[in-house]
C-alpha positions as CSV (number, residue, x, y, z in Angstrom):
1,X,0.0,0.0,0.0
2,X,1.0,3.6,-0.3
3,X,2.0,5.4,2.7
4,X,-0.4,8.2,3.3
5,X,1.9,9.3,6.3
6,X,5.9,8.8,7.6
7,X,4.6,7.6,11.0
8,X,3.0,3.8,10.6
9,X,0.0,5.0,13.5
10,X,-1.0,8.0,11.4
11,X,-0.7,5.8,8.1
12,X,-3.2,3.4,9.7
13,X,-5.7,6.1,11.0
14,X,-6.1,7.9,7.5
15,X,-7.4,4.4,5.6
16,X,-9.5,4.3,8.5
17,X,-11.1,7.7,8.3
18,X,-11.1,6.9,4.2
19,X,-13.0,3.4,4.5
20,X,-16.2,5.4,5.5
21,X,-16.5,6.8,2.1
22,X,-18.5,3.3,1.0
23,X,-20.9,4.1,3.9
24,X,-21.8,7.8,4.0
25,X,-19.2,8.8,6.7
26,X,-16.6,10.7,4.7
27,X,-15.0,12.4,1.4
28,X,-11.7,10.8,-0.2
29,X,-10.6,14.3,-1.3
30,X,-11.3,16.4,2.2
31,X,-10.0,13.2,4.0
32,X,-7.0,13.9,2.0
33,X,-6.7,17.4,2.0
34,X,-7.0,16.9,5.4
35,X,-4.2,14.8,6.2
36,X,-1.9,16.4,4.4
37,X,-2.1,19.7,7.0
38,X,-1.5,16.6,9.8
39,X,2.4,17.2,11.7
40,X,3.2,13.6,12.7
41,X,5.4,15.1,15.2
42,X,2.0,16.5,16.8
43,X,-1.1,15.1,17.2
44,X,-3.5,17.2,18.1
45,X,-2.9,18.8,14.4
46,X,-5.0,16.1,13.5
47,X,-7.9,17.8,15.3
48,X,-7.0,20.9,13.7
49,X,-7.1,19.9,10.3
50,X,-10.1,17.8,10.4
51,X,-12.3,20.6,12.0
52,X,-11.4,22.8,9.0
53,X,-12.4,20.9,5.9
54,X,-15.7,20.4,6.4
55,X,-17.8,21.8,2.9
56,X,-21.3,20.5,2.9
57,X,-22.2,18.9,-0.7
58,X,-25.2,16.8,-0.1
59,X,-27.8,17.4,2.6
60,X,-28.0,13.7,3.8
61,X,-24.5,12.6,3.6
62,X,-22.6,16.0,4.7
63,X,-25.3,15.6,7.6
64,X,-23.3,12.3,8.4
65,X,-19.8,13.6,7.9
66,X,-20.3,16.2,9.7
67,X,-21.4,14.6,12.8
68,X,-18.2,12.3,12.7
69,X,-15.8,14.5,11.3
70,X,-16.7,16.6,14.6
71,X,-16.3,13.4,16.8
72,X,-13.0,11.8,14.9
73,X,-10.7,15.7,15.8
74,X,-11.6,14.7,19.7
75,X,-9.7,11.1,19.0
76,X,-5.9,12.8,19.6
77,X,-7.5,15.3,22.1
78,X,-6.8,12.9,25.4
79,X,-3.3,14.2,26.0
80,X,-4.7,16.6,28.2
81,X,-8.4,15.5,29.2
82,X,-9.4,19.3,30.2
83,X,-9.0,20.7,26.7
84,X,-11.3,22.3,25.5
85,X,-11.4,21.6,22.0
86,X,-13.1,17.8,23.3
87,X,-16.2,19.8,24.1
88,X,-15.8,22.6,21.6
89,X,-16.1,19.7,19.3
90,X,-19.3,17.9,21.0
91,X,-21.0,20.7,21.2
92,X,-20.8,21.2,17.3
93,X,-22.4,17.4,16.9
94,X,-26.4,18.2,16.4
95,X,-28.0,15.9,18.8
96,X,-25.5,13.7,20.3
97,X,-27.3,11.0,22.9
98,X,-26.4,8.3,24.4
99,X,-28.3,5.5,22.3
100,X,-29.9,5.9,18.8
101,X,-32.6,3.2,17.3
102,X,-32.4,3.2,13.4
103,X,-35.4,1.0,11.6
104,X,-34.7,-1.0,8.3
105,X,-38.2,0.3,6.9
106,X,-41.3,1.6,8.2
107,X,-42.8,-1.7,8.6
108,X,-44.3,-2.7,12.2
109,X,-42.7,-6.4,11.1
110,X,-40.4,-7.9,13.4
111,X,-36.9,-7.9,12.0
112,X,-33.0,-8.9,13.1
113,X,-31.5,-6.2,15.0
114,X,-28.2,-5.8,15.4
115,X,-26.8,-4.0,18.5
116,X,-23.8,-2.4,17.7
117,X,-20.8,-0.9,20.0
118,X,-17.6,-0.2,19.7
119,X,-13.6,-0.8,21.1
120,X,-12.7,1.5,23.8
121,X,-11.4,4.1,21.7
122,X,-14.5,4.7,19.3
123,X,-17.9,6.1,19.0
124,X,-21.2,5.8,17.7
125,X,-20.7,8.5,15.4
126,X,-17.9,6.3,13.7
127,X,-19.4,2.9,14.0
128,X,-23.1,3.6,11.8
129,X,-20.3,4.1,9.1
130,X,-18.6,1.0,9.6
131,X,-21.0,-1.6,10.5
132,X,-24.3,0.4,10.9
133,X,-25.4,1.1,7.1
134,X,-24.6,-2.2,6.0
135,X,-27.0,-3.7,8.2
136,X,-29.7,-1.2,7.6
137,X,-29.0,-2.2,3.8
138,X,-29.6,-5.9,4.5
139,X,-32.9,-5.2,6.2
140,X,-31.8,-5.5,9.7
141,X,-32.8,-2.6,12.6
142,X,-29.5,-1.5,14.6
143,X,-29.1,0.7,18.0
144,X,-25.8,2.4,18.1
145,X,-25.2,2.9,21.7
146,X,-22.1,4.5,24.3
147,X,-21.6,3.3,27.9
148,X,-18.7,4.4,30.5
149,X,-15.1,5.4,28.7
150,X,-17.0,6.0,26.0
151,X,-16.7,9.7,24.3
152,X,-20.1,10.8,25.2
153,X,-20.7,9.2,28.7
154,X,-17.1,10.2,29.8
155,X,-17.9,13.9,28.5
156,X,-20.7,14.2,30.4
157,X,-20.7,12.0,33.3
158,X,-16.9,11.5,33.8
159,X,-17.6,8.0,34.2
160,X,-14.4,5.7,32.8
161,X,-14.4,2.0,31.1
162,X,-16.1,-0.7,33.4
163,X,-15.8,-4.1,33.4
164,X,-19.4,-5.6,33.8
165,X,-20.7,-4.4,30.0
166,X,-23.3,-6.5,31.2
167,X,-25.1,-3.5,33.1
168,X,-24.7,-1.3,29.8
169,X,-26.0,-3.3,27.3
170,X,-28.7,-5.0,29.1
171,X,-31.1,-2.1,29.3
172,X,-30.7,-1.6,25.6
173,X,-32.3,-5.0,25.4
174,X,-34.6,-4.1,27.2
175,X,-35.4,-1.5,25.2
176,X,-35.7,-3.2,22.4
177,X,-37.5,-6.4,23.2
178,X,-40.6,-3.8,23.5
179,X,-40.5,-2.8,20.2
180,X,-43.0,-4.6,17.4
181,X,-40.3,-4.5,15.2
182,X,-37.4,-6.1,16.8
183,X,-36.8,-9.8,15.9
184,X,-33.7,-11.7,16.9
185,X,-30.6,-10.0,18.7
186,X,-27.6,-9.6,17.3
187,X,-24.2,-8.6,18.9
188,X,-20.7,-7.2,19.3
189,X,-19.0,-8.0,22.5
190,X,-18.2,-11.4,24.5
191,X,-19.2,-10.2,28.1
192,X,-22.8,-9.4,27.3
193,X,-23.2,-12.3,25.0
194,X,-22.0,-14.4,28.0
195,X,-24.7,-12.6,30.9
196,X,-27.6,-11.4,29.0
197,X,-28.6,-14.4,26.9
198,X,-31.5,-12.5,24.8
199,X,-28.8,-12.1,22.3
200,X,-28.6,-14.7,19.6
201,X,-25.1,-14.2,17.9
202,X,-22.2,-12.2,18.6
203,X,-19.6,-10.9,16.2
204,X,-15.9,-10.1,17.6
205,X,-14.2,-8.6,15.0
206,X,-10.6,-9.0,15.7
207,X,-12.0,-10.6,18.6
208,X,-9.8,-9.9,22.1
209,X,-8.9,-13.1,24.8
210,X,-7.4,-10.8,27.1
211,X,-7.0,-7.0,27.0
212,X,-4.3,-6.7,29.7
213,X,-2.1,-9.2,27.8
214,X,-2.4,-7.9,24.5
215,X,-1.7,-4.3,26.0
216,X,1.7,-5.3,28.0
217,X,2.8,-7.3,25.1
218,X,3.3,-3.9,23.3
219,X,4.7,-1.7,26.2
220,X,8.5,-0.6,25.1
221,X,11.4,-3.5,27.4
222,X,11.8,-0.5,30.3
223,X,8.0,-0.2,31.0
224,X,7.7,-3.7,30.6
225,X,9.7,-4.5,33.3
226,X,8.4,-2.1,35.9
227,X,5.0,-3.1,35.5
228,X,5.7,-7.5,35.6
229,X,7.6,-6.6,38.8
230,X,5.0,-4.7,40.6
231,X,7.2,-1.6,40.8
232,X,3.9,0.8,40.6
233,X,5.8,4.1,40.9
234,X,8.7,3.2,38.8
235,X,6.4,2.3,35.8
236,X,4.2,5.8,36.6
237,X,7.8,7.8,36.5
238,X,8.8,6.1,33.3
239,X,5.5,6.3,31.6
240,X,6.0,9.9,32.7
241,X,9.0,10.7,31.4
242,X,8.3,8.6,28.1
243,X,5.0,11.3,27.8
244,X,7.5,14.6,28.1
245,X,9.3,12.8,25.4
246,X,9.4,13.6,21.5
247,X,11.1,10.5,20.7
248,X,8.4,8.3,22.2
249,X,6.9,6.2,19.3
250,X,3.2,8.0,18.4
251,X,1.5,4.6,18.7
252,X,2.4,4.6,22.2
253,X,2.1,7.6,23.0
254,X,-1.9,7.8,21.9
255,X,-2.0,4.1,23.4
256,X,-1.3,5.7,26.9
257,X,-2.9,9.2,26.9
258,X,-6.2,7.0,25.5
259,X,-6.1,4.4,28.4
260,X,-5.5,6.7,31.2
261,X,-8.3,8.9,29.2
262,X,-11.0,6.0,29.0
263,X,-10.9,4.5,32.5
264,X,-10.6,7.8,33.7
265,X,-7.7,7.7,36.0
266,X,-4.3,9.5,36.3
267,X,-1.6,6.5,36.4
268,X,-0.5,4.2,33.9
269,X,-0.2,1.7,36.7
270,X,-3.9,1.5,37.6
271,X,-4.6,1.5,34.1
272,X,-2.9,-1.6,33.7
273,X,-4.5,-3.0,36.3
274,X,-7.7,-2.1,35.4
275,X,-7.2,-4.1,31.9
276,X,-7.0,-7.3,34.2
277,X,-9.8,-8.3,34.6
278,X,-10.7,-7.7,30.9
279,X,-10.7,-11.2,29.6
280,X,-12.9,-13.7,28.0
281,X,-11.4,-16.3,30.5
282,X,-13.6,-17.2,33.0
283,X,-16.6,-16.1,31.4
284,X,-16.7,-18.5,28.4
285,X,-18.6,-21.4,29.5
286,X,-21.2,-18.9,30.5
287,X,-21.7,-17.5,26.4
288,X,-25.0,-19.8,24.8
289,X,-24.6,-17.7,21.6
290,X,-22.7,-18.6,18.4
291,X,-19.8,-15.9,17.5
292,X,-17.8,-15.0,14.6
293,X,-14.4,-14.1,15.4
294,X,-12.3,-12.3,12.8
295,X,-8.7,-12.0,12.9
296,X,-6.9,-9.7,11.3
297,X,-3.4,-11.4,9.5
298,X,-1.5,-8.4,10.0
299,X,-2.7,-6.7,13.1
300,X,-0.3,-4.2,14.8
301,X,-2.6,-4.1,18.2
302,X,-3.9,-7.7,19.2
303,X,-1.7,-10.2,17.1
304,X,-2.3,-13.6,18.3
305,X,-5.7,-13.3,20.6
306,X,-7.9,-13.5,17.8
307,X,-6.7,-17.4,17.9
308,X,-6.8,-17.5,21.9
309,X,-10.5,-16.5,21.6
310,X,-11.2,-19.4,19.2
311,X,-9.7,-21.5,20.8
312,X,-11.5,-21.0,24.3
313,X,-15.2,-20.8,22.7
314,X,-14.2,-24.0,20.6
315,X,-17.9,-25.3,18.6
316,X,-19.3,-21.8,19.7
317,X,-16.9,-20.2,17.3
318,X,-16.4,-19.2,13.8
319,X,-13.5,-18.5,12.9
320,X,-12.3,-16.2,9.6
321,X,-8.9,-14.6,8.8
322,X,-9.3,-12.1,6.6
323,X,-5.4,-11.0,5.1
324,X,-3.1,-8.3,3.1
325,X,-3.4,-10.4,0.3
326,X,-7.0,-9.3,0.3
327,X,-5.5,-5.4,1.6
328,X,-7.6,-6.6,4.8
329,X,-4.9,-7.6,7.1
330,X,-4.7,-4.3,9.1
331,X,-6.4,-4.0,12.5
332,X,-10.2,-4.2,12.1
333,X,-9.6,-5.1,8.6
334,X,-9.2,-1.0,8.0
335,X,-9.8,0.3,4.5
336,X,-11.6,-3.4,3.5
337,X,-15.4,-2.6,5.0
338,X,-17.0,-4.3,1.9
339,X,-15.0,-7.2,2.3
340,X,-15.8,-7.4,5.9
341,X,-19.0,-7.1,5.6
């Protein structure tokens, strides 16, 4: 592929802003124009040249693109979690709640519904453009939805990433098991598939074993260390010092500032320790569902736990690798929506 950017993090980010083209969520040449004003060196440009190259063409879709164009900018805003360009930017997004129901037609029939969330570092904004439309094309309903560490929620309630997903997603079934129109439930997380068994399949797109692991796995030797030896404060002063940095690798850097941002504390150390006790293990006998899990060949974030997650669901799972032979191999399967879908 052609590098859009020098730094590998940024390169990644720009096919993902692109791959919403297909689905209403963006312009190839403003996505462009865009990220060429973006200083790899810094950020928050990235904010700063998204929130400028916003020029309305169609009432419908520039509707769209404009609602996640003024979420995306807020992405590399977590450096600092009082700045004020993260609610400048909310306010800017017309009606921004906390779940929205979207119909497949105007039929009272009852129809598959898919519920549909996203990682820790995403919104609903973002994920109607990457799973949302492509449902509602295939005649299914779908609820977009935040919970805690999520941009909204954390915004305004300051509440960080929980464990029990459980307690967010089940009122949303609720909610929709009283609607006329809401056939089977469909899925996007292993915890709530495994407690609230109302939902009939799940999908884990590069589906996650065990967060904690995966995350350690890509901390730099020094940090590492610190943090498997239980020396709390000696991985906070690194992780520190690594932050005042400008060598420190951006993929890092955004990996840390976005933690500490989504569970809503101050230390990388209880960060880390937070991530613990996200894991599938444990909780698998409990899932009745059927899931696909999708691995990504080439993924630069959860390499390997796609496989560990198979592997513990065992007849419950199916299991697809989707590869850069197919230019699908990135994390998420990035710039390949169609194919994913």
């Amino acid at each position: 592929m052609i590098p859009l950017s020098p730094d590998p993090s940024l390169h990644y980010e720009i096919p993902r802003i692109l791959s919403a083209a297909r689905y209403h969520g963006a312009d190839i040449a403003e996505v462009l124009q865009a990220a060429s004003s973006i200083d790899h060196t810094n950020l928050s440009s990235q904010a700063q040249a998204i929130d400028s190259t916003r020029h309305p063409v169609s009432a419908r879709d520039v509707f769209f693109v404009r609602r996640r164009t003024t979420a995306l900018p807020t992405f590399t805003c977590t450096e600092n979690p009082s700045d004020s360009r993260i609610n400048e930017l909310r306010e800017l997004r017309p009606g921004a709640i906390l779940a929205i129901y979207y119909a497949a037609d105007n039929s009272s029939a009852p129809k598959p519904t898919v519920r549909v969330g996203t990682g820790y570092d995403g919104s609903q904004e973002e994920i109607l453009h990457v799973f949302g439309f492509l449902a509602l094309e295939r005649g299914y309903n779908v609820i977009t939805y935040e919970g805690p560490g999520k941009p909204l929620v954390h915004r305004t309630q300051n509440l960080g990433f929980i464990t029990e997903w459980e307690k967010v997603v089940t009122p949303v079934v609720d909610y929709l098991v009283l609607r006329l129109d809401v056939g089977a439930l469909k899925n996007r997380r292993y915890r709530p598939a495994a407690f609230e068994h109302r939902i009939v399949a799940t999908i884990a797109v590069d589906g996650i074993y065990d967060l904690y692991k995966a995350y350690s796995r890509a901390m730099p030797p020094p940090m590492l260390a610190a943090l498997e030896s239980g020396e709390r404060g000696k991985l906070d002063d690194i992780v520190r010092e690594a932050l005042a940095s400008d060598s420190i690798v951006v993929s890092v850097r955004w990996g840390i500032e976005q933690g500490l941002w989504s569970f809503n504390v101050n230390s990388a150390s209880e960060w880390m320790e937070m991530t613990r006790a996200i894991t599938l293990k444990g909780t698998e006998h409990l899932i009745q569902c059927l899931i696909w899990v999708g691995e990504a060949e080439s993924d630069q974030f959860f390499h390997g736990q796609p496989e560990k997650a198979r592997d513990a669901l065992g007849d419950k799972a199916t299991y697809v690798s989707l590869t850069s032979k197919d230019a699908a191999g990135n994390h998420c399967h990035v710039g390949a929506q169609v194919l994913l879908n």
